[in-house]
N, C-alpha and C positions, 0 to 999 in steps of 0.2 A: 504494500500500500504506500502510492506517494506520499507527500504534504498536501499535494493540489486533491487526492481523495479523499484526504483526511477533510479537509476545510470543506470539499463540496457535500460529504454525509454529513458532515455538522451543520452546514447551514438547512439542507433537507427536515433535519432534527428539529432546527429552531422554527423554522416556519411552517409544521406539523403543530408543536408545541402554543405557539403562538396562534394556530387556528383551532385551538386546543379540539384536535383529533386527534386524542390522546391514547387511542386505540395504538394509531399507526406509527406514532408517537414512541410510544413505551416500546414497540416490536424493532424500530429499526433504532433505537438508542441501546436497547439488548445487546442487538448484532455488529456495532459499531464498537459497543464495550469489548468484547468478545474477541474480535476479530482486533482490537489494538492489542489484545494481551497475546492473543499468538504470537503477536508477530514483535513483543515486547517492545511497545512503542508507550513506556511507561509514563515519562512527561507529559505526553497529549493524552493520558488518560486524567491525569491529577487533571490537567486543563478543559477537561470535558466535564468532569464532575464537579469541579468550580466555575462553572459557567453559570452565567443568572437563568439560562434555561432546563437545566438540568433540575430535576424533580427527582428523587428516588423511592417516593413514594408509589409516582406511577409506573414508575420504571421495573418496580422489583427488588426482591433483595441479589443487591450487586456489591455489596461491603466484600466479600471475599477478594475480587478483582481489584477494589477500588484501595482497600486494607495492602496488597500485593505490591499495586502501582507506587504508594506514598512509602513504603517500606523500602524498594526498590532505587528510590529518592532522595532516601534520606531521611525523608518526615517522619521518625519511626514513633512519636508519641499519638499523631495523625491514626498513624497504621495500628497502633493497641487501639484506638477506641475504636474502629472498626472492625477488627477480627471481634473484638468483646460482642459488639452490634452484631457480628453475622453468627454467634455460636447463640445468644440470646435469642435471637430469629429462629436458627434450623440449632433444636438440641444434639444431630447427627450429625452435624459440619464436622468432619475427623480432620478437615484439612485446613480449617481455620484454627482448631483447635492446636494442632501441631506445629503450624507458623507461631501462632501467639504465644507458645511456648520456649521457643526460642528469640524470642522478643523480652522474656520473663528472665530467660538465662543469661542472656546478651546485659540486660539489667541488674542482674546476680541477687534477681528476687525466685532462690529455687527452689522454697518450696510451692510458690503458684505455679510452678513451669511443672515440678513435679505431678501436680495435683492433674495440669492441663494433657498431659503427655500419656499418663495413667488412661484417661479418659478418651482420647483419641487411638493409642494402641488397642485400649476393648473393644471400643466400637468398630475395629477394620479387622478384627478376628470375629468378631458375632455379626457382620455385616458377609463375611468371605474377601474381603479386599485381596487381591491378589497381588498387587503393584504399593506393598507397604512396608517393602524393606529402609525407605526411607524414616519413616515413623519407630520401626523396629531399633533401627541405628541411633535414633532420637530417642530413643527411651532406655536404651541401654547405657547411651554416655551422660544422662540426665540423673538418673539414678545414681550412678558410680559417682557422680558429680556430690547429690544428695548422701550417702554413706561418707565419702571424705568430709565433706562440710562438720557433719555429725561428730566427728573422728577429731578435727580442728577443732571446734566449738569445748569439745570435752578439753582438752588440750587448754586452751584461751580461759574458760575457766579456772582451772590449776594456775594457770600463770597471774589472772588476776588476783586470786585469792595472795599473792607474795608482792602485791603492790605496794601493800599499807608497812612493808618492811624498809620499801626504801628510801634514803635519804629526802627531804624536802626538797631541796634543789632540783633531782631527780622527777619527783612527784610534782611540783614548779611547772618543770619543763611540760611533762606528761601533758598536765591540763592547758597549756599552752598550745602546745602542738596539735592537740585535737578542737581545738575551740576556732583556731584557724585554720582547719586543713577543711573542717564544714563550711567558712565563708567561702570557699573556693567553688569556682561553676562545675567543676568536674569531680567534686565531692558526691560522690553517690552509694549509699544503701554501705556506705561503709568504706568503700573504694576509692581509690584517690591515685593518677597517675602525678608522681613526685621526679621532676631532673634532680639529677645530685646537688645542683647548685644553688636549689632552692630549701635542701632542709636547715642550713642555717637561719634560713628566713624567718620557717614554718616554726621552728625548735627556740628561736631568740637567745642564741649564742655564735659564738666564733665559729670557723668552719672547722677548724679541729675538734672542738668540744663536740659540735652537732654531729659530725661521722660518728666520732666516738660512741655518743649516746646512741645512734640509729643502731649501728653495729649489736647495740649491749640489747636494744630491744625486740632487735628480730632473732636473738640467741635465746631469748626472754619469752618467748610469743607476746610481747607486746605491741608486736607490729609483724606482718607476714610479708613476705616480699614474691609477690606471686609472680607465674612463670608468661605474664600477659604482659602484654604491652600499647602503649598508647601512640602510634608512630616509633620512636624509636624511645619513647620514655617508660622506665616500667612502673610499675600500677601496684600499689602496696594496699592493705586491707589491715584497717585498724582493727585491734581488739575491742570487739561489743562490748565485754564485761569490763574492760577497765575503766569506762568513765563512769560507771554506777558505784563502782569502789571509791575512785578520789574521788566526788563528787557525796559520798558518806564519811567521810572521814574529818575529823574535828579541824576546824580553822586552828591553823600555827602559824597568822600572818610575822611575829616577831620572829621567830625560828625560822619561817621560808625565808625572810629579809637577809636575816646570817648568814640562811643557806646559799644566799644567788649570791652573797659578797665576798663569800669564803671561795667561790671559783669563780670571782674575777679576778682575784690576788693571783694574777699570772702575770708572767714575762711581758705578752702585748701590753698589758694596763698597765704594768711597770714604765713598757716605755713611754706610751703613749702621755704620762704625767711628768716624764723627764726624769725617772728615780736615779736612774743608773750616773747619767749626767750631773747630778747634785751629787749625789755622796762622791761621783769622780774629785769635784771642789772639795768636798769637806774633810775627805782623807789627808789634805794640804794643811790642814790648821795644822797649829802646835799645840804640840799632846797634849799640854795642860786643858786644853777646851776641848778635846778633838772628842773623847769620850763620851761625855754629857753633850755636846751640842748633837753628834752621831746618834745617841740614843733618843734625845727629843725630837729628832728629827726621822728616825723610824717610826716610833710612834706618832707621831702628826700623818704621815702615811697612811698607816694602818689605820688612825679613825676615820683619816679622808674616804678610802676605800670604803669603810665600812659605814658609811654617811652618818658618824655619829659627829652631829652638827657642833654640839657646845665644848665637844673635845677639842674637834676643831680650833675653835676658836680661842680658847684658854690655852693649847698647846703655841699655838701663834703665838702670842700676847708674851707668854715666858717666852719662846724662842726665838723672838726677836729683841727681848729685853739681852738677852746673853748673847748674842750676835753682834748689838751694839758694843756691850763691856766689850767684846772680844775686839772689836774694831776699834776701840779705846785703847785698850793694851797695846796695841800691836803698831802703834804713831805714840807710844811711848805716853800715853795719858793716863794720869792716874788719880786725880784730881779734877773737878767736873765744878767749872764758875758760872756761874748764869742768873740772870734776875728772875725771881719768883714772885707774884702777889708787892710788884713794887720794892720787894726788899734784897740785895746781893745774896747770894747764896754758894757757900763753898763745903762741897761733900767729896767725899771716896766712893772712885766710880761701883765699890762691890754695896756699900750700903745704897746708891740711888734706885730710885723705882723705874720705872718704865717710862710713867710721864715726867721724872726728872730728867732722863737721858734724852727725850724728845724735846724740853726747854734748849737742853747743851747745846744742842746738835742745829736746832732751828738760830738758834741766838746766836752758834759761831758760823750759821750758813755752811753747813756739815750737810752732805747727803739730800743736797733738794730738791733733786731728780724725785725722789720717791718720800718724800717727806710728807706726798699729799698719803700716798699708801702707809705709812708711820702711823700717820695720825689716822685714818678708818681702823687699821685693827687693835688702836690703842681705846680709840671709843670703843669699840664691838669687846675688846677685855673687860673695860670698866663696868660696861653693861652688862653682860653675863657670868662674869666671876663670882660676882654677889647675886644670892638667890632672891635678896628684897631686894635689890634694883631693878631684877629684872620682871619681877612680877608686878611694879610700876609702869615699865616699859610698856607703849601702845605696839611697839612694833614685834613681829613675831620671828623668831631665830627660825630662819630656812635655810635651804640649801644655797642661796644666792649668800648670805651672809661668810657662810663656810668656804664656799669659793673666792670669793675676795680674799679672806686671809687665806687659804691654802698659795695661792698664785700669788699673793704681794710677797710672803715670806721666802717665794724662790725667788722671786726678782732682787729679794735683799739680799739673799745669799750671795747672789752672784756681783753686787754691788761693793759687797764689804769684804769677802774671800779672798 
């Protein structure tokens, strides 16, 4: 059949329909149906039966052909609700029954495919179908299909039941990872084609840590890495049972916090904050300071990492008070002049305080590149050293605060070093 036949029976169609001779109508819209699927002219079928003159009411029931065409197409959601519509029409359709079963499996919904396949194999043995080795093939690898499932599910089970054993960080990720592998379009019934380079994404870690974890979880069953592929991506199937697990399990938001900052304390985050490069500087002091400034200056680290904010901040505050003395010492000053409250003032640099050091330093025009940074983390001390200051305070110790002293104090470093 050309195009130029296609278009001339269709128009025969319309202007039958239109003199609604709906007799002659219905008989050669049949045979035009019919005669496109011989000859698998599946697009001009979808386009016949979305035509504003196409009726299927008068027509007949044609959902098996029409179910066929859109399936063939692509439009496979199209093609389920029509195979549905032709087995609810004819309860003996074996052969819509047997297509829309692999519509169910394609889906990896197996026990409806199971259910559909059972029911199509009976009926072409109580019927006599001779030509049903196709159906027979379909019901033997649907089945086998359905006892692994069974087989995995048992499996996946066991494995969720050892969820609640593992670290937070871990169990962190978990709920993570499945919360966004459902936003995704190609998240289905459990299924989910994953490229490698996207499970850092999915997981919310480095791309080290994320293999790592994938790795521990498909050893785990808590993740399956099935033998399917999505183009050239392959296609993993989450465990059913483990999000009803984390998802029972008690809130440990302070414990997860620990958990996710206890593996960031790595090499990347090391660099990434300039660690390696600061203590490079501070190994250069002279010993007398090198200890004590080394160790306040790990732990200023450690609570950065660990966003404990008002550590932060009080770690700053001393560690830049000892930075100064040490940058006193070391130009041979050991005595500290400066006016205070209108009045001279002469002290030894180990008894001055921090805002005494910031007078010296401002009044000899010492360090004023960063004198504006001196003075925020001298305020941010004042304010949160004392627990009634700070409960007067309007303003609330966040992460922006902790940052400012974390970074002004490297900048000093390298100023005074």
């Amino acid at each position: 059949m050309t195009n130029k036949d296609i278009k001339q029976r269709k128009s025969i169609i319309a202007e039958y329909y239109d003199k609604e001779d709906f007799g002659l109508y219905a008989d050669f819209a049949r045979e035009l149906l019919n005669d496109l699927h011989k000859e698998k002219h599946y697009n001009e079928i979808v386009d016949l039966v979305e035509s504003e003159y196409w009726d299927k009411h008068i027509v007949g029931n044609t959902n098996f052909i029409a179910a066929f065409a859109y399936n063939e197409t692509g439009k496979k959601d199209k093609a389920q609700i029509l195979y549905e519509e032709a087995i609810e029409f004819d309860k003996e359709d074996y052969a819509s029954m047997n297509n829309l079963s692999l519509i169910y499996e394609k889906n990896k919904e197996i026990s409806k495919a199971v259910k559909l396949i059972k029911r199509a194999n009976k009926l072409v043995k109580t019927l006599g179908i001779e030509s049903s080795e196709n159906i027979e093939n379909n019901y033997d690898r649907i089945l086998k299909q359905e006892a692994d499932l069974k087989n995995k599910n048992e499996l996946f089970k066991i494995a969720a039941a050892k969820v609640s054993n593992e670290n937070n960080y871990v169990k962190d990720k978990l709920k993570y990872f499945i919360k966004l592998c459902k936003t995704e379009v190609e998240f289905k019934n459990g299924y989910i084609p994953i490229p490698n380079w996207k499970f850092k994404v999915l997981i919310g870690a480095s791309e080290e840590k994320a293999d790592s974890l994938k790795r521990q979880w498909i050893d785990k069953n808590y993740l399956e890495k099935t033998d399917e592929k999505q183009g050239y991506t392959i296609i993993y199937r989450i465990n059913p049972e483990i999000e009803k697990v984390l998802n029972s399990l008690p809130e440990t938001e302070q414990l997860s916090d620990w958990a996710n900052c206890f593996n960031e304390l790595d090499v990347p985050k090391l660099e990434e904050i300039n660690y390696f490069d600061t203590i490079g500087l501070l190994n250069k002091i002279a010993k007398k300071y090198k200890s004590v400034i080394l160790r306040d200056y790990n732990e200023l680290v450690l609570n950065y990492v660990f966003k404990n904010y008002k550590s932060v901040i009080i770690l700053s505050g001393s560690l830049v008070e000892l930075l100064l003395i040490y940058n006193c010492e070391k130009k041979k000053i050991t005595q500290l002049s400066f006016t205070k409250n209108a009045r001279p003032v002469n002290i030894n640099i180990y008894d001055a305080t921090l805002n005494d050091l910031l007078l010296y330093y401002e009044e000899n025009k010492q360090l004023s590149t960063i004198l504006i940074n001196l003075g925020d983390i001298a305020r941010l001390y004042r304010n949160y050293i004392h627990p009634g200051k700070e409960l007067k305070e309007v303003e609330v110790l966040d992460k922006t605060k902790s940052e400012l002293s974390f970074l002004s104090v490297n900048e000093i470093i390298r100023k005074v070093v």
